[in-house]
DSSP file (Angstrom, degrees, kcal/mol; ACC not computed):
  #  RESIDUE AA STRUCTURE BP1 BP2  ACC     N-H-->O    O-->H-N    N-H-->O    O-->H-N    TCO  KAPPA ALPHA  PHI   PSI    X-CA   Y-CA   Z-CA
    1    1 A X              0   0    0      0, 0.0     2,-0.1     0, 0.0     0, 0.0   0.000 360.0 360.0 360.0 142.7    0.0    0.0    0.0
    2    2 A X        -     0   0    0      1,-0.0     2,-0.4     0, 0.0     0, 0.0  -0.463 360.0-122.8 -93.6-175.3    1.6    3.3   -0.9
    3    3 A X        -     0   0    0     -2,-0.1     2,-0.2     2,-0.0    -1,-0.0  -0.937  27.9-176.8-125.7 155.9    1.3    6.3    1.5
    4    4 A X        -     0   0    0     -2,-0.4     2,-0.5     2,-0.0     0, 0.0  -0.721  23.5-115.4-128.9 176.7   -0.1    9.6    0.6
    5    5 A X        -     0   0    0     -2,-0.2     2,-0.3     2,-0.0    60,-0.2  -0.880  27.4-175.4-115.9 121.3   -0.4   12.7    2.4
    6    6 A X        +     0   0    0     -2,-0.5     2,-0.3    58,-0.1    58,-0.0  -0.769   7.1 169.7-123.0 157.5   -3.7   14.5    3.5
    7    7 A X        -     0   0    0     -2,-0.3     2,-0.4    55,-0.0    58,-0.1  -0.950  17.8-163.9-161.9 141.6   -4.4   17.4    5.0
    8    8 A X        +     0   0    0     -2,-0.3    99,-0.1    56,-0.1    56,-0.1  -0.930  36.2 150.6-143.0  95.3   -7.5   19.3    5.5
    9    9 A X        -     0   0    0     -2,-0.4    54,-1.0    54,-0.3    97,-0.1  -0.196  22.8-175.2-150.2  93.1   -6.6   22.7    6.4
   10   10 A X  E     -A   62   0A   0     95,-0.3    95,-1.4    52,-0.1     2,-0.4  -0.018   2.3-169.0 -93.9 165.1   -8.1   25.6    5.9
   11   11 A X  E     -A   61   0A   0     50,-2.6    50,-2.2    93,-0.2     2,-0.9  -0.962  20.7-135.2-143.9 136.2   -7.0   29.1    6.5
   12   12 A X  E     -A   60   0A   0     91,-0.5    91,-3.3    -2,-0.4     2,-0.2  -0.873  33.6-155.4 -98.0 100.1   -8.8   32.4    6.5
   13   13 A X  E     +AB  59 102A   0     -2,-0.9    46,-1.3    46,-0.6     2,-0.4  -0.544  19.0 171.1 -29.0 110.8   -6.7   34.8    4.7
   14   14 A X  E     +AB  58 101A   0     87,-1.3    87,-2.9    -2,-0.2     2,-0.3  -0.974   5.4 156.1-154.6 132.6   -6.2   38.9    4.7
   15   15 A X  E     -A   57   0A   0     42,-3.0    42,-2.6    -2,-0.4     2,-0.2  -0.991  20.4-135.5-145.9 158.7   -4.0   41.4    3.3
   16   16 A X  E     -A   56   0A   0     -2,-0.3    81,-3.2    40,-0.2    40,-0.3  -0.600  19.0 -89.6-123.8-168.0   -3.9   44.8    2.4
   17   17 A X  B >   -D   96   0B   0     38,-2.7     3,-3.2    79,-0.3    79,-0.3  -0.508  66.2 -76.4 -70.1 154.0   -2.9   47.6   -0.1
   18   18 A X  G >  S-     0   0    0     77,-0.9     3,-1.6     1,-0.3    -1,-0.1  -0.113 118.7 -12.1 -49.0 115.6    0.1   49.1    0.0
   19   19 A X  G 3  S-     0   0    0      1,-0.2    -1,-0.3    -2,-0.2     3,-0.1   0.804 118.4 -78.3  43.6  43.2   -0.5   51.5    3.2
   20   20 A X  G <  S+     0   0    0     -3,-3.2     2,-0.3     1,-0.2    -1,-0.2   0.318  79.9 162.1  71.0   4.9   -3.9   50.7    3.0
   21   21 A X    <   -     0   0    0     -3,-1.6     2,-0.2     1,-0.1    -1,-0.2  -0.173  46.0-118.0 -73.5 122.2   -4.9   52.9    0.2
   22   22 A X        +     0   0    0     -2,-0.3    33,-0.2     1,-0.2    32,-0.1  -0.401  57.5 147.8 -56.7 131.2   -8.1   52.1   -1.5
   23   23 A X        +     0   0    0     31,-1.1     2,-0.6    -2,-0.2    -1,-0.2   0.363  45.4  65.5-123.0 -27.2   -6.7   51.4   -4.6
   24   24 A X        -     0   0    0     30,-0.4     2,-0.2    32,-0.1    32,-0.1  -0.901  67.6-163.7-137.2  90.9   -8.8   48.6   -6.4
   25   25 A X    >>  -     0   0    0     -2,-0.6     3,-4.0    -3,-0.1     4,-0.8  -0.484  50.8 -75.4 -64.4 130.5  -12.8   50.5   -7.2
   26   26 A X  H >> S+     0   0    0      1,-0.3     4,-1.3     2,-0.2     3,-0.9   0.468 130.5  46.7  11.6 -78.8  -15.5   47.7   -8.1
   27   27 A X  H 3> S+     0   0    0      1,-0.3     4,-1.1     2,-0.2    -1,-0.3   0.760 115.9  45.0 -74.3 -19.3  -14.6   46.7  -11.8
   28   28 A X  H <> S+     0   0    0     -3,-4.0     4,-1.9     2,-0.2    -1,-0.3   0.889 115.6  49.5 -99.5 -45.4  -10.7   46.4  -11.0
   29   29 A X  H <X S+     0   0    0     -3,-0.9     4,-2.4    -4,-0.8     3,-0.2   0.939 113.6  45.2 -53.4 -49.2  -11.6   44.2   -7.5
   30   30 A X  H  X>S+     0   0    0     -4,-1.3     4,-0.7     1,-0.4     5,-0.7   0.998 115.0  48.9 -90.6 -58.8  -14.1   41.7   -9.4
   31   31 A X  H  X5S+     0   0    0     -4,-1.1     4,-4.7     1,-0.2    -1,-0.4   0.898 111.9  45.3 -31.8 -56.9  -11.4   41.5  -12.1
   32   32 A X  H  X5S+     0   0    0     -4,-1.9     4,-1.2     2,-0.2    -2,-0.3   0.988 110.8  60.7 -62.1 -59.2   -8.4   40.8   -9.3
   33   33 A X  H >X5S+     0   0    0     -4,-2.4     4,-1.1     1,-0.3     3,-0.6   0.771 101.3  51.5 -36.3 -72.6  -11.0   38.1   -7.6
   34   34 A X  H 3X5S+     0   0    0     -4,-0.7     4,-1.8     1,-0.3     5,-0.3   0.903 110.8  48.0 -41.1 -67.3  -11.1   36.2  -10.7
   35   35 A X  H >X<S+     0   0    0     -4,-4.7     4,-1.4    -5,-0.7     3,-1.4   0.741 105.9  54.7 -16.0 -73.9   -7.3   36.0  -10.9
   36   36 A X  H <X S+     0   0    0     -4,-1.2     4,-1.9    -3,-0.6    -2,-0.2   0.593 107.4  50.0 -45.0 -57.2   -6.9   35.1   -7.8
   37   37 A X  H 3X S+     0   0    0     -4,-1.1     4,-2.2    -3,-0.2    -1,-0.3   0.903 116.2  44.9 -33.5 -59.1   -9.3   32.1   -8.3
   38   38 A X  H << S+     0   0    0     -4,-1.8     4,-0.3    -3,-1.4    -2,-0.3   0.892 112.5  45.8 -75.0 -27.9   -7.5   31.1  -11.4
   39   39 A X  H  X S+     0   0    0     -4,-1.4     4,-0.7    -5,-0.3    -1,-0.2   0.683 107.1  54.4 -96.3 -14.5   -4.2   31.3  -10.4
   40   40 A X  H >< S+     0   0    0     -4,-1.9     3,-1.3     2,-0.1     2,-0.7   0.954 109.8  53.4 -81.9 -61.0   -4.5   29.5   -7.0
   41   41 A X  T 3< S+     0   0    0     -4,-2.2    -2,-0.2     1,-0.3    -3,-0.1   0.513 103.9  55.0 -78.5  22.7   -6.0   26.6   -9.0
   42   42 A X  T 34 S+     0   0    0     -2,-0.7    -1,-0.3    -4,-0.3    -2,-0.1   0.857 111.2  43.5 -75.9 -44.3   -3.1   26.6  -11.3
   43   43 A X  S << S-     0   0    0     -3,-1.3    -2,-0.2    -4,-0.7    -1,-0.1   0.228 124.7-107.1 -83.1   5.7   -0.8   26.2   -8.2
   44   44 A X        +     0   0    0     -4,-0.3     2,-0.5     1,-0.2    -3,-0.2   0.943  69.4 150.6  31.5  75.8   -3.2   23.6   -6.8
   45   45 A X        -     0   0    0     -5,-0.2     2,-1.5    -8,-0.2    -1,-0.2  -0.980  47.7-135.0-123.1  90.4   -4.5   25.9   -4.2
   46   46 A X  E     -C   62   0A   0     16,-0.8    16,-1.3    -2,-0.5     2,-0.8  -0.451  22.6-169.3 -48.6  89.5   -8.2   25.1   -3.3
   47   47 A X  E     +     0   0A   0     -2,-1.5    14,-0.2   -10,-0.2    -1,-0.1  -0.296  11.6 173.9 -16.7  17.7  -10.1   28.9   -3.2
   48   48 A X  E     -     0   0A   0     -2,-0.8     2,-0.4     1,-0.1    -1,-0.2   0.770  69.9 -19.6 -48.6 -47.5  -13.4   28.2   -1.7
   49   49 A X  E     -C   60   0A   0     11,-1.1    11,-1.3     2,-0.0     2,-0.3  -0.974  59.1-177.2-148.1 142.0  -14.1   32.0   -1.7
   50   50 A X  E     -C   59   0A   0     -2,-0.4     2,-0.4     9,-0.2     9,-0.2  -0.992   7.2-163.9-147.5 164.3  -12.2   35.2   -1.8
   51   51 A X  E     -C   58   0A   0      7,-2.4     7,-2.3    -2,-0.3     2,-0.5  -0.942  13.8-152.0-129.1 140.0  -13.5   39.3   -1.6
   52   52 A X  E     -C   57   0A   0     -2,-0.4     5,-0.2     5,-0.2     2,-0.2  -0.963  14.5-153.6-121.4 133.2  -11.0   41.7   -2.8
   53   53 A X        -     0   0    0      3,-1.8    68,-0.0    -2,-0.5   -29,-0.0  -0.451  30.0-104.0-123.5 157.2  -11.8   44.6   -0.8
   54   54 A X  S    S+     0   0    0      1,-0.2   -31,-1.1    -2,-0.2   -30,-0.4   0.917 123.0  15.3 -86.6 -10.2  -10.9   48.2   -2.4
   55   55 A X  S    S+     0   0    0    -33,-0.2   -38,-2.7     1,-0.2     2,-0.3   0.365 133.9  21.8-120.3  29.2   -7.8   48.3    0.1
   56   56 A X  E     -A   16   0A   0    -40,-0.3    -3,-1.8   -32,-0.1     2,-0.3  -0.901  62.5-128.5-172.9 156.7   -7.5   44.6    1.4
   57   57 A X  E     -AC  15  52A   0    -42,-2.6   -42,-3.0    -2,-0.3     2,-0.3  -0.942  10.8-175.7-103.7 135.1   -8.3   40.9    0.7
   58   58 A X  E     +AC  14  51A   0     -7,-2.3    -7,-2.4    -2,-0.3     2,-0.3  -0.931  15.3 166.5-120.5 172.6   -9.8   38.0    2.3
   59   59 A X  E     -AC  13  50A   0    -46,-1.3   -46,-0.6    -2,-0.3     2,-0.2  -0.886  23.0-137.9-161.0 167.8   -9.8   34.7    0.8
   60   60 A X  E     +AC  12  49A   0    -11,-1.3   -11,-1.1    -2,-0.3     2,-0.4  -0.985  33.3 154.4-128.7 117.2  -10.6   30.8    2.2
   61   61 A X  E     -A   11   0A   0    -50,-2.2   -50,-2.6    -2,-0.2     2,-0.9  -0.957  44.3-110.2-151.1-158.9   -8.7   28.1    1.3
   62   62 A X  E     -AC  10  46A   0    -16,-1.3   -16,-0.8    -2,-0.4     2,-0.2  -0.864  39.1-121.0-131.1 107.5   -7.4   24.7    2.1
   63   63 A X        -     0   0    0    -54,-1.0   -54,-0.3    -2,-0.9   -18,-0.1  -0.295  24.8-145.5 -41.1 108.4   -3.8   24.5    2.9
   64   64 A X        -     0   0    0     -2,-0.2     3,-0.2     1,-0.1    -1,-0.1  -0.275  24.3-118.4 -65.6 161.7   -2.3   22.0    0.1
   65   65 A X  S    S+     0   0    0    -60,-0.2    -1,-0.1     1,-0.2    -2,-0.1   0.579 109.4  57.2 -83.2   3.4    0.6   20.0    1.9
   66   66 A X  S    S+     0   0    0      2,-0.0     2,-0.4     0, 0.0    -1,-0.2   0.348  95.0  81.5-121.6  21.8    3.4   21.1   -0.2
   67   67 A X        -     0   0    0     -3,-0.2     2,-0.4     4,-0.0     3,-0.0  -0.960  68.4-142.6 -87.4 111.0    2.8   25.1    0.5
   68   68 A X     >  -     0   0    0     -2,-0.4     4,-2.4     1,-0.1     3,-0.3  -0.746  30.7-111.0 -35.4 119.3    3.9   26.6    3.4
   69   69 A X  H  > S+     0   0    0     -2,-0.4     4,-2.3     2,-0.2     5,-0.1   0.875 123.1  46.1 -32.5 -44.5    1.2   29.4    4.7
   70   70 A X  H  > S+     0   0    0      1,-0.3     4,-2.6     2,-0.2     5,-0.2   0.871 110.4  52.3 -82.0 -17.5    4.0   32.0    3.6
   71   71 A X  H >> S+     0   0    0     -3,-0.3     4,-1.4     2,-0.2     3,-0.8   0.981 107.1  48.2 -45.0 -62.9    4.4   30.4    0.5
   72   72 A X  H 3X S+     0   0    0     -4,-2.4     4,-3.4     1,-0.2    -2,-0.2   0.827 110.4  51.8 -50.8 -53.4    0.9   30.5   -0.2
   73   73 A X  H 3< S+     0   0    0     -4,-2.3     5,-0.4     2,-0.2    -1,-0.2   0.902 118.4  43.7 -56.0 -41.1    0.6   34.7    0.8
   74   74 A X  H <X S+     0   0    0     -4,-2.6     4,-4.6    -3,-0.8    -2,-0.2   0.985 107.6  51.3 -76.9 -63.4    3.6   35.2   -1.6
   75   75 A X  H  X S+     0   0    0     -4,-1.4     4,-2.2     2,-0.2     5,-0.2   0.778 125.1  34.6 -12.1 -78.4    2.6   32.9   -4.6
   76   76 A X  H >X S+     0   0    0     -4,-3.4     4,-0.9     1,-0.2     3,-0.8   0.774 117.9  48.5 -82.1 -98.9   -0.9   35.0   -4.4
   77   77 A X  H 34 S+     0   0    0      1,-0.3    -1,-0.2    -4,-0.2    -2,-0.2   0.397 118.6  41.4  37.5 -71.3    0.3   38.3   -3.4
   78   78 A X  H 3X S+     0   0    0     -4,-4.6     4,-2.0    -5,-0.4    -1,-0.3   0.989 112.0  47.6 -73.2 -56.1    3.0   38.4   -6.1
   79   79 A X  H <X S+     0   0    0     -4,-2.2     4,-1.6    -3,-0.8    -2,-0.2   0.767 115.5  51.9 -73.5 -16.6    1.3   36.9   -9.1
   80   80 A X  H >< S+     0   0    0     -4,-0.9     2,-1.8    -5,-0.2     3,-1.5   0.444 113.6  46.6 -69.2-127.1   -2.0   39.6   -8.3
   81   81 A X  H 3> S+     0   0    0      1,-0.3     4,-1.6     2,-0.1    -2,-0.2   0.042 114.5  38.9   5.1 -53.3    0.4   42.3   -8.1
   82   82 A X  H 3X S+     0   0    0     -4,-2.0     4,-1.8    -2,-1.8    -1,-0.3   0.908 118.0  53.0 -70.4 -41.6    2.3   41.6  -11.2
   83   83 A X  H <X S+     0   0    0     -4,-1.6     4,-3.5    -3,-1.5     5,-0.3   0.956 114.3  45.1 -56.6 -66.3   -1.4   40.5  -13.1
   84   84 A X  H  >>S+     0   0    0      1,-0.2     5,-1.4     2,-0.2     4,-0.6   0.794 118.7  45.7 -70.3 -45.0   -2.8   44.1  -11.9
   85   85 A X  H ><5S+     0   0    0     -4,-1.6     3,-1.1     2,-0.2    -1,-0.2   0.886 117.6  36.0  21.7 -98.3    0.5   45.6  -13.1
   86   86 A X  H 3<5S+     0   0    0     -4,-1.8    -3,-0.2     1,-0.3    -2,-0.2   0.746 121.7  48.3 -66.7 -53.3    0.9   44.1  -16.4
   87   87 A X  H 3<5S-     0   0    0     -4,-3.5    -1,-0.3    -5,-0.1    -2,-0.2   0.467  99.9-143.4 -91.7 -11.2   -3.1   44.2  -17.1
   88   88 A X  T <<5 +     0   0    0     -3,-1.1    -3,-0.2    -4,-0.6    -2,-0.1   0.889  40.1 161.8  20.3  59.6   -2.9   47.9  -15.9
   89   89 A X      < +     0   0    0     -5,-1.4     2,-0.3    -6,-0.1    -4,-0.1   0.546  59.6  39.4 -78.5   0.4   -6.0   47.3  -14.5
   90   90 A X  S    S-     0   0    0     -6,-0.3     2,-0.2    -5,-0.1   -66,-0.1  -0.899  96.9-101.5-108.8 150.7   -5.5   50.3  -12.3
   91   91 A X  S    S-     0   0    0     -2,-0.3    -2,-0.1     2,-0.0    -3,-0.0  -0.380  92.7  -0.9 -56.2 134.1   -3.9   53.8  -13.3
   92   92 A X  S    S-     0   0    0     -2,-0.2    -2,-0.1    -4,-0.1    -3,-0.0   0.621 114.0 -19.7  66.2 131.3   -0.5   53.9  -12.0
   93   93 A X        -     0   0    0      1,-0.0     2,-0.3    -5,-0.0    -2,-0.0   0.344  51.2-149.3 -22.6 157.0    1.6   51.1   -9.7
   94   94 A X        +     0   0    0    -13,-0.1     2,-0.3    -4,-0.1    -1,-0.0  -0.731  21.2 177.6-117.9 135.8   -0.3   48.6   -8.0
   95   95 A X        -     0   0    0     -2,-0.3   -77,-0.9     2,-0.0     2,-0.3  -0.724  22.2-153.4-145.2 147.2    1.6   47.3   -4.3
   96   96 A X  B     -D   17   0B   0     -2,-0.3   -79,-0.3   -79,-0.3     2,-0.2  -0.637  38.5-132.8 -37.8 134.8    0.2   44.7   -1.7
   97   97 A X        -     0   0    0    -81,-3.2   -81,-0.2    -2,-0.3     2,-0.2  -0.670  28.7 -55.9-101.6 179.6    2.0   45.9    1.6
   98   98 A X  S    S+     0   0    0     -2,-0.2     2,-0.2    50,-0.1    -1,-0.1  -0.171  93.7  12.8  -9.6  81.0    3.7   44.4    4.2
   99   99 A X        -     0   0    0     51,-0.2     2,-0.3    -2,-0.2    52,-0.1  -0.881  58.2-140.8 126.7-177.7    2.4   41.8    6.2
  100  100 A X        -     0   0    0     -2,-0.2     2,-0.5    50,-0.2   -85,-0.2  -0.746  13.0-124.5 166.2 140.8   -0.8   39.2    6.1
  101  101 A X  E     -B   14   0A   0    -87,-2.9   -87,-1.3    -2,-0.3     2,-0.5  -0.851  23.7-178.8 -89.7 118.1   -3.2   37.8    8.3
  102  102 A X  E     +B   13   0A   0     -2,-0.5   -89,-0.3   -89,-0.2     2,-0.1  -0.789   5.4 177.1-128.0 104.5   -3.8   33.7    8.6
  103  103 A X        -     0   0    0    -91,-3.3   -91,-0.5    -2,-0.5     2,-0.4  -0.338  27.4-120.0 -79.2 177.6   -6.2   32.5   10.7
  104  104 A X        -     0   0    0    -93,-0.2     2,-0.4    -2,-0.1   -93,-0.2  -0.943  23.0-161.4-110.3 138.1   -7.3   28.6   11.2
  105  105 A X        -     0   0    0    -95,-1.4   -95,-0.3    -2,-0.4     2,-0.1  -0.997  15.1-135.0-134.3 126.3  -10.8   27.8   10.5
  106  106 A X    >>  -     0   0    0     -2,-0.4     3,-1.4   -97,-0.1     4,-0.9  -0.410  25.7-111.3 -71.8 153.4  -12.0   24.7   11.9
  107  107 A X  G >4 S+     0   0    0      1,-0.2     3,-2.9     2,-0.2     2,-0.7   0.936 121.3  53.6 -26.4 -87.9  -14.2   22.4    9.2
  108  108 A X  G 34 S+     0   0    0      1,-0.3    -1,-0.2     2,-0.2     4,-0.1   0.134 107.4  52.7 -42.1   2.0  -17.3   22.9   10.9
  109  109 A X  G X> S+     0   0    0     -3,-1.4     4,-0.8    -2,-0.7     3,-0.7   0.585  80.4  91.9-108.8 -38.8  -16.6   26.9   10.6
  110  110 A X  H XX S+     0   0    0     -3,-2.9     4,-1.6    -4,-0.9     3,-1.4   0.713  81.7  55.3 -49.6 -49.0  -16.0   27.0    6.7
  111  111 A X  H 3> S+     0   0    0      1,-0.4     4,-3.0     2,-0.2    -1,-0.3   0.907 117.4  39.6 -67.1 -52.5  -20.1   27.7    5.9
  112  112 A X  H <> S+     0   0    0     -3,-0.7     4,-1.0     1,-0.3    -1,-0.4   0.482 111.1  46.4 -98.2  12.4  -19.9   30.5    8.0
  113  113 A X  H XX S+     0   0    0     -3,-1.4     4,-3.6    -4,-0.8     3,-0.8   0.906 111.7  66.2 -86.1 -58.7  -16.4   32.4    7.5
  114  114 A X  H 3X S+     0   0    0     -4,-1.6     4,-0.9     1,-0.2    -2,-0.2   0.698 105.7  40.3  34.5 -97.5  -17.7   31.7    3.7
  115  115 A X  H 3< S+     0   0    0     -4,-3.0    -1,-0.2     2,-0.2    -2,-0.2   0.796 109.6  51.7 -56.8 -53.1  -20.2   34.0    4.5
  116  116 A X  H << S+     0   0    0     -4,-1.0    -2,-0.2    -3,-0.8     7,-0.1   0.885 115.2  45.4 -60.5 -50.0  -18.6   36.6    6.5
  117  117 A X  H >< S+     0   0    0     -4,-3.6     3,-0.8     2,-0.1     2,-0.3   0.834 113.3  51.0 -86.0  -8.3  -15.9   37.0    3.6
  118  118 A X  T 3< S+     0   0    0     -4,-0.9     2,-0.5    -5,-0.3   -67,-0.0  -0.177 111.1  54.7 -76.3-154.6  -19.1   36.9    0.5
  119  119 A X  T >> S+     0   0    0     -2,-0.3     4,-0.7     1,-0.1     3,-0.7   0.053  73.3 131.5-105.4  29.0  -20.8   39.7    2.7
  120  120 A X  H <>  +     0   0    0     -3,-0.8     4,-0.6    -2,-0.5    -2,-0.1   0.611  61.7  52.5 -43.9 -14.1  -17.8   42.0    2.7
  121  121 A X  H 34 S+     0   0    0      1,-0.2    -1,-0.2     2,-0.2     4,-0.1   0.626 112.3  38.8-119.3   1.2  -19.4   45.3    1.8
  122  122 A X  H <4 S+     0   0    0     -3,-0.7    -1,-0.2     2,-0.1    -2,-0.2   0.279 115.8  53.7 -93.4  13.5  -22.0   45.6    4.1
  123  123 A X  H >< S+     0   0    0     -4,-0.7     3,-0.8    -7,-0.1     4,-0.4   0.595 107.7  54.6 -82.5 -33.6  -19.7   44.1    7.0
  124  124 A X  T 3< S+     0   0    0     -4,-0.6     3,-0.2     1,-0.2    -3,-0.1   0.772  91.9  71.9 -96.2 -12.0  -17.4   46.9    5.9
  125  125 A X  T 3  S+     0   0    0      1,-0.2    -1,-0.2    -4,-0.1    -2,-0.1   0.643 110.5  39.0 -66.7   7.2  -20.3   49.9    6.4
  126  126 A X  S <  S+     0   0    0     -3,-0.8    -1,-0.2     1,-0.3    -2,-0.2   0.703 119.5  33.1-131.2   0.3  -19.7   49.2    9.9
  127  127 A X        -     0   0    0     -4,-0.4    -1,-0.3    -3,-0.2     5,-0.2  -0.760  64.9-125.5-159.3 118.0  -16.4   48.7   10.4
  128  128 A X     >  -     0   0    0     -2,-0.1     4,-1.3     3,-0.1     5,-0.0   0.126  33.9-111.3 -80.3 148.0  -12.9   49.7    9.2
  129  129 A X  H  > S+     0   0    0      2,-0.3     4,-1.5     1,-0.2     3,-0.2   0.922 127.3  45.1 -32.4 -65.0   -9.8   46.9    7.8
  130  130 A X  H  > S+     0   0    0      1,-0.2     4,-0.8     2,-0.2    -1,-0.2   0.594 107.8  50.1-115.5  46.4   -8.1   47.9   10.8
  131  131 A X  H  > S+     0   0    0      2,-0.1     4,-1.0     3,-0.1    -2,-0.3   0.903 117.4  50.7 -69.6 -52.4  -11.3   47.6   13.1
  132  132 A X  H  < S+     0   0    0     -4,-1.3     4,-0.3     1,-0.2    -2,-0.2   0.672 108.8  43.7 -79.9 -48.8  -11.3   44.2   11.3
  133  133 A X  H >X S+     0   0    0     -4,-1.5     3,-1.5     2,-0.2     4,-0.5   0.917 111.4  56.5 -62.0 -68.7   -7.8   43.0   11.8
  134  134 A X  H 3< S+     0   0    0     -4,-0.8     4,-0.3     1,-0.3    -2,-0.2   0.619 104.9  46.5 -52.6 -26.6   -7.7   44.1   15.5
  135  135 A X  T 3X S+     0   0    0     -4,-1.0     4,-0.8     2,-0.2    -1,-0.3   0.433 117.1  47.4-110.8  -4.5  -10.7   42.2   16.8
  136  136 A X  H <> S+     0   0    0     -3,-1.5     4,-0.9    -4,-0.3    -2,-0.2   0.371 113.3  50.0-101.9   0.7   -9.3   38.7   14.7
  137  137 A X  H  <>S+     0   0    0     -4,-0.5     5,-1.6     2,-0.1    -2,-0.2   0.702 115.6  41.1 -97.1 -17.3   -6.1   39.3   16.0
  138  138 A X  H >45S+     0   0    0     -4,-0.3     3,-4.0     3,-0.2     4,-0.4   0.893 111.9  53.6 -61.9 -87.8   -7.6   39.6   19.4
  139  139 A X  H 3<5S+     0   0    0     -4,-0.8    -2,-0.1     1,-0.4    -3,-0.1   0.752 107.2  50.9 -11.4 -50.9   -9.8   36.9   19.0
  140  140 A X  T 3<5S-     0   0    0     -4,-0.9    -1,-0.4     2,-0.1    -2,-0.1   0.074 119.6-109.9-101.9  57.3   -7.0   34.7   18.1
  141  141 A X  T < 5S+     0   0    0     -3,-4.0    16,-2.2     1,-0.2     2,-0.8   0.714  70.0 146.4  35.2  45.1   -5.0   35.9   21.5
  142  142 A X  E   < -E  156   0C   0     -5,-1.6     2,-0.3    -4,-0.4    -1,-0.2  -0.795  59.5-111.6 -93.6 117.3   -2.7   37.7   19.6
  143  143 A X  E     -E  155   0C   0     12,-3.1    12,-1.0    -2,-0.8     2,-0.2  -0.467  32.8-154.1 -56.3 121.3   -0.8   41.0   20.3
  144  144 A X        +     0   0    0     -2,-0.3     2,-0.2    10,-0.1    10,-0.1  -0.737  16.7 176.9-106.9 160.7   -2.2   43.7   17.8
  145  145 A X        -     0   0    0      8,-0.3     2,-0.9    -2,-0.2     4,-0.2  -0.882  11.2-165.3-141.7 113.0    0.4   46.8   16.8
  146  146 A X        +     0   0    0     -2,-0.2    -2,-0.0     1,-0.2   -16,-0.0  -0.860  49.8 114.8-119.7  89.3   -1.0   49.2   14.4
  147  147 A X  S    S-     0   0    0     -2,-0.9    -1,-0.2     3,-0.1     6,-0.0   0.172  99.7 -31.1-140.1  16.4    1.9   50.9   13.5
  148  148 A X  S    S-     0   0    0     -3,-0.2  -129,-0.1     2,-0.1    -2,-0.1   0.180  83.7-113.4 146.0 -25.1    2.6   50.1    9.9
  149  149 A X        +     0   0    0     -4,-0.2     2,-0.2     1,-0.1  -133,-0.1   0.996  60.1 137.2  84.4  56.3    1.1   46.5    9.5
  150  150 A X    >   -     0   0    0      1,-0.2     3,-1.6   -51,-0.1   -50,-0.2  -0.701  68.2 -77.5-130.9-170.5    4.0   44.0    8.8
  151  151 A X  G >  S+     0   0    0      1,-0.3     3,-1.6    -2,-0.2     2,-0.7   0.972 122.2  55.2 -45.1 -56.3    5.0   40.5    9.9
  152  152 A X  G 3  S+     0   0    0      1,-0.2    -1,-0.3    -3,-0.1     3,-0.1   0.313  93.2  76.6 -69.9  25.7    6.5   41.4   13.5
  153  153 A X  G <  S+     0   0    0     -3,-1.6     2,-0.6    -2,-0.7    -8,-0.3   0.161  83.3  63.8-118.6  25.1    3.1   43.2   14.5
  154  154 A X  S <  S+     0   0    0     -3,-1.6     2,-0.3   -10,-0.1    -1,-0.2  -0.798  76.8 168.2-127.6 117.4    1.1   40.2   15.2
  155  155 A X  E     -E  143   0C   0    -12,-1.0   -12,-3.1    -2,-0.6     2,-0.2  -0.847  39.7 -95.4-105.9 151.0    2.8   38.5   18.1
  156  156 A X  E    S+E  142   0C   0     -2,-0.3     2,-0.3   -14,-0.2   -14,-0.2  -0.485  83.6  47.5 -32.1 113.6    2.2   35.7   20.5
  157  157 A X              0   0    0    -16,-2.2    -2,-0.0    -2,-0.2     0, 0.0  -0.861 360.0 360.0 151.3 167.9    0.8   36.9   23.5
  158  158 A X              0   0    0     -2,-0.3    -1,-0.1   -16,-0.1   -16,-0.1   0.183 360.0 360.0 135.1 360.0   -1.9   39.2   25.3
């Protein structure tokens, strides 16, 4: 019998624009979504859902085993960036900034994180990216820093 490897693990995703600036209006987001879709299932990256936000992203997916999480942030990160770039679907440079959010979502959680990232724009008439940020970085005991947004400002800890 051979062995294989399995992994069921899915991760709730976020990043944002470079220094948060809305950057990507309606036609330019739905466009970037699509990418995003296609170009994690080149990379055999399940996508169950993602919302491109005009100054941040979330996305859902299901860790493959031969990704690292930061793998995964760069891989998407970089080839949207270069796409919106090169497609000059916005006027003028394009940047992702600094940094990324990964949460764990249990199985039994996927329906409804799902849902929370399809209902981004009336979730967002009531609360700000980094209202948004702060209270999952709480949530997941996590130090929050709002000083610029990069790796070192989510720590262990609280």
């Amino acid at each position: 019998m051979s062995m294989h490897s399995y992994s069921r693990c899915w991760l709730h995703l976020t990043w944002a624009t470079l220094n948060r600036q809305r950057m990507l209006p309606k036609p330019a987001a739905a466009k970037v979504s699509g990418q995003l879709y296609e170009y994690a299932e080149s990379k055999g990256i399940y996508m169950k859902i993602n919302y491109v936000n005009p100054d941040h992203t979330h996305a859902l997916i299901d860790l493959p085993t031969k990704y690292s999480i930061e793998e995964v942030i760069k891989l998407l990160k970089g080839a949207s960036s270069h796409w919106i770039n090169a497609n000059q679907i916005i006027s003028g440079k394009f940047a992702w900034g600094r940094g990324y959010g990964a949460f764990s979502v249990s199985h039994s959680n996927v329906s409804a994180v799902a849902n929370y990232i399809a209902n981004q724009e009336s979730h967002h008439k009531k609360k700000s990216f980094a209202e948004e940020i702060e209270a999952f970085v709480r949530a997941y005991g996590l130090q929050w820093r709002d000083d610029g947004w990069d790796e070192s400002d989510i720590r262990e800890g609280a």
